[in-house]
C-alpha atoms as a printed R data frame, in Angstrom:
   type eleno elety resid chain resno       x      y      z
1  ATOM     1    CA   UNK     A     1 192.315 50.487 90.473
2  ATOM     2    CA   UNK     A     2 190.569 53.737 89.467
3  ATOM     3    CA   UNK     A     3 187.081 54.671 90.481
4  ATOM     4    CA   UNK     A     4 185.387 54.252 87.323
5  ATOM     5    CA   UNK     A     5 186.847 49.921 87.529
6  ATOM     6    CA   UNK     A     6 186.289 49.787 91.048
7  ATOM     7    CA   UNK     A     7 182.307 51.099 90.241
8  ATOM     8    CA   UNK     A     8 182.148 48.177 87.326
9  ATOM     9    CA   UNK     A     9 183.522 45.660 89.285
10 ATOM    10    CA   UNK     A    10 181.295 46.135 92.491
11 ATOM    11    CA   UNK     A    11 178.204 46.228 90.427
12 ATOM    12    CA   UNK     A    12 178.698 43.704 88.091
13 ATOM    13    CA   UNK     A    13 179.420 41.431 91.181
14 ATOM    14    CA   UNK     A    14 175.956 42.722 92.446
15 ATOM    15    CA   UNK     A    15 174.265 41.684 89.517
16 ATOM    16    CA   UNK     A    16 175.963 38.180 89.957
17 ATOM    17    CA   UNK     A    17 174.825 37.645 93.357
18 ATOM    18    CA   UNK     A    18 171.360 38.719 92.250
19 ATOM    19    CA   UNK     A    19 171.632 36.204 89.422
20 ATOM    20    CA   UNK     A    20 171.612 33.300 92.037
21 ATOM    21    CA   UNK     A    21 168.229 34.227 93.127
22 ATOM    22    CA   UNK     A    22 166.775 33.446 89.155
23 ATOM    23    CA   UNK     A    23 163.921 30.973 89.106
24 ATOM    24    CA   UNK     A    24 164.834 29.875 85.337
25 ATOM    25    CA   UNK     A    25 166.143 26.205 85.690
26 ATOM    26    CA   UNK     A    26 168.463 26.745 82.474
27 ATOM    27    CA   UNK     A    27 170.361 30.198 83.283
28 ATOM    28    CA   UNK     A    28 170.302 32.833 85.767
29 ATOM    29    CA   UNK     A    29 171.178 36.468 85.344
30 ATOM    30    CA   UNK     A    30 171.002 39.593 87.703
31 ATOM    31    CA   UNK     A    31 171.112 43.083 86.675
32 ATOM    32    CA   UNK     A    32 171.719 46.304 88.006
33 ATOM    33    CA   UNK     A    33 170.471 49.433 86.829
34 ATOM    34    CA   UNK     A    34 171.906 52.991 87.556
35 ATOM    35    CA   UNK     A    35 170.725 56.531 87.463
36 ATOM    36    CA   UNK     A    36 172.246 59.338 85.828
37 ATOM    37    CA   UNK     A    37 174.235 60.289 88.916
38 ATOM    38    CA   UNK     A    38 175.821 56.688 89.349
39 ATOM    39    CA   UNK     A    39 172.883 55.968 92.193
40 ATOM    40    CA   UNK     A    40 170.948 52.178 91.544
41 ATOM    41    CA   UNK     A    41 167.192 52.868 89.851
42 ATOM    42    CA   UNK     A    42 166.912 49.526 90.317
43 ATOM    43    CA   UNK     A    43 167.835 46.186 90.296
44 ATOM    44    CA   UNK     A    44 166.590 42.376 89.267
45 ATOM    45    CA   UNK     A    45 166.757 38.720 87.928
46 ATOM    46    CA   UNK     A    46 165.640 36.405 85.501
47 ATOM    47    CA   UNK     A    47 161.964 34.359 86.602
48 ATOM    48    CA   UNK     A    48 158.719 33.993 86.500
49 ATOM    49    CA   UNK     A    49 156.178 37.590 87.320
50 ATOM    50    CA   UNK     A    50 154.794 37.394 90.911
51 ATOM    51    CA   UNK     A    51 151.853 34.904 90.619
52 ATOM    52    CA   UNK     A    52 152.840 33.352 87.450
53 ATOM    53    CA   UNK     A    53 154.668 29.062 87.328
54 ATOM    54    CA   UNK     A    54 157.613 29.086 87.331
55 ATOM    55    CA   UNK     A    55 159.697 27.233 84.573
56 ATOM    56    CA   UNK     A    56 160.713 23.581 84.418
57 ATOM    57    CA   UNK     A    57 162.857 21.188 82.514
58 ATOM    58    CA   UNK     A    58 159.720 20.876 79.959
59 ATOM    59    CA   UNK     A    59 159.123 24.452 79.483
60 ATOM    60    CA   UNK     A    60 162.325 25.714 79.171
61 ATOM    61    CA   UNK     A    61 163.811 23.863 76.509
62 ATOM    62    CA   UNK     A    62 167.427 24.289 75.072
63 ATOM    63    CA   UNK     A    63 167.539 26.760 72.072
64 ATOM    64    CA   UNK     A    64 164.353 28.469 72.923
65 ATOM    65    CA   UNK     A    65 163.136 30.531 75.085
66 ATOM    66    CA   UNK     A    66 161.784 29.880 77.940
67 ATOM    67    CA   UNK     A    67 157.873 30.276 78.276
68 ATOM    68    CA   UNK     A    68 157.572 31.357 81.894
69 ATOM    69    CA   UNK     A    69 160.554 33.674 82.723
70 ATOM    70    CA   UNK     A    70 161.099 37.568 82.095
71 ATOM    71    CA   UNK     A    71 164.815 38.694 81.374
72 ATOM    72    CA   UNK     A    72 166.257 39.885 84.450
73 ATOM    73    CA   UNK     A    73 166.631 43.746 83.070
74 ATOM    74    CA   UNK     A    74 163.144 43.102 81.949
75 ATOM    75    CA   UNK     A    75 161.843 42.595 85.778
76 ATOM    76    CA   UNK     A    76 164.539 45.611 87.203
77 ATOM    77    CA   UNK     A    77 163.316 47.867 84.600
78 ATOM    78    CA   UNK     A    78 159.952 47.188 85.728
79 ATOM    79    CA   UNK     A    79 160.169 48.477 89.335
80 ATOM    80    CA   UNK     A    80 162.153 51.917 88.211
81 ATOM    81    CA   UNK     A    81 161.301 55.134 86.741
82 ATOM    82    CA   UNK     A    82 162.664 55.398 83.680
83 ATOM    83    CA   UNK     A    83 165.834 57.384 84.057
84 ATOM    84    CA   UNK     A    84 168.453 54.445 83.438
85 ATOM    85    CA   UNK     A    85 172.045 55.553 82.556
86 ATOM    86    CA   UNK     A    86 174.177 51.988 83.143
87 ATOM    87    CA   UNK     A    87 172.775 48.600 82.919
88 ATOM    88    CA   UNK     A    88 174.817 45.670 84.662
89 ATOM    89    CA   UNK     A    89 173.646 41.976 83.017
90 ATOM    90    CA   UNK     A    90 175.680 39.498 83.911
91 ATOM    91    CA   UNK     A    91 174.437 36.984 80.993
């Protein structure tokens, strides 16, 4: 496996075992953001903002979106600078 796979596959699987800490009771994603230089900016999952409900079977209704959770690049993107190169989503 070259480096360039080996890179893809070891952050896409981060980005899956972030995606087990979403609060959304319908899907969960993780991503994984990198730098310029291949470093991680940042990272994240899909839920609810710090202080806000999270969702539930009545909120977060099939074929729409859900009301109380922010996409998981959404809440990465959020705690890094800007400078984003590679984004891993796993949904």
């Amino acid at each position: 496996m070259n480096r360039k796979a080996l890179k893809d596959e070891v952050f896409l699987r981060m980005a899956t075992e972030l995606s087990r800490l979403g609060t959304c009771c319908r899907l969960k994603v993780g991503a994984v953001l990198l730098r310029p230089d291949g470093g991680i900016a940042s990272a994240g999952f899909n839920g609810a903002l710090p202080g806000m409900p999270h969702c539930t079977p009545e909120t977060c209704q099939p074929g729409q979106r859900c009301l109380h959770t922010s996409h998981a690049e959404e809440n990465a993107l959020g705690f890094c600078d800007g400078h984003v190169a590679v984004a891993y989503v796993t949904h």
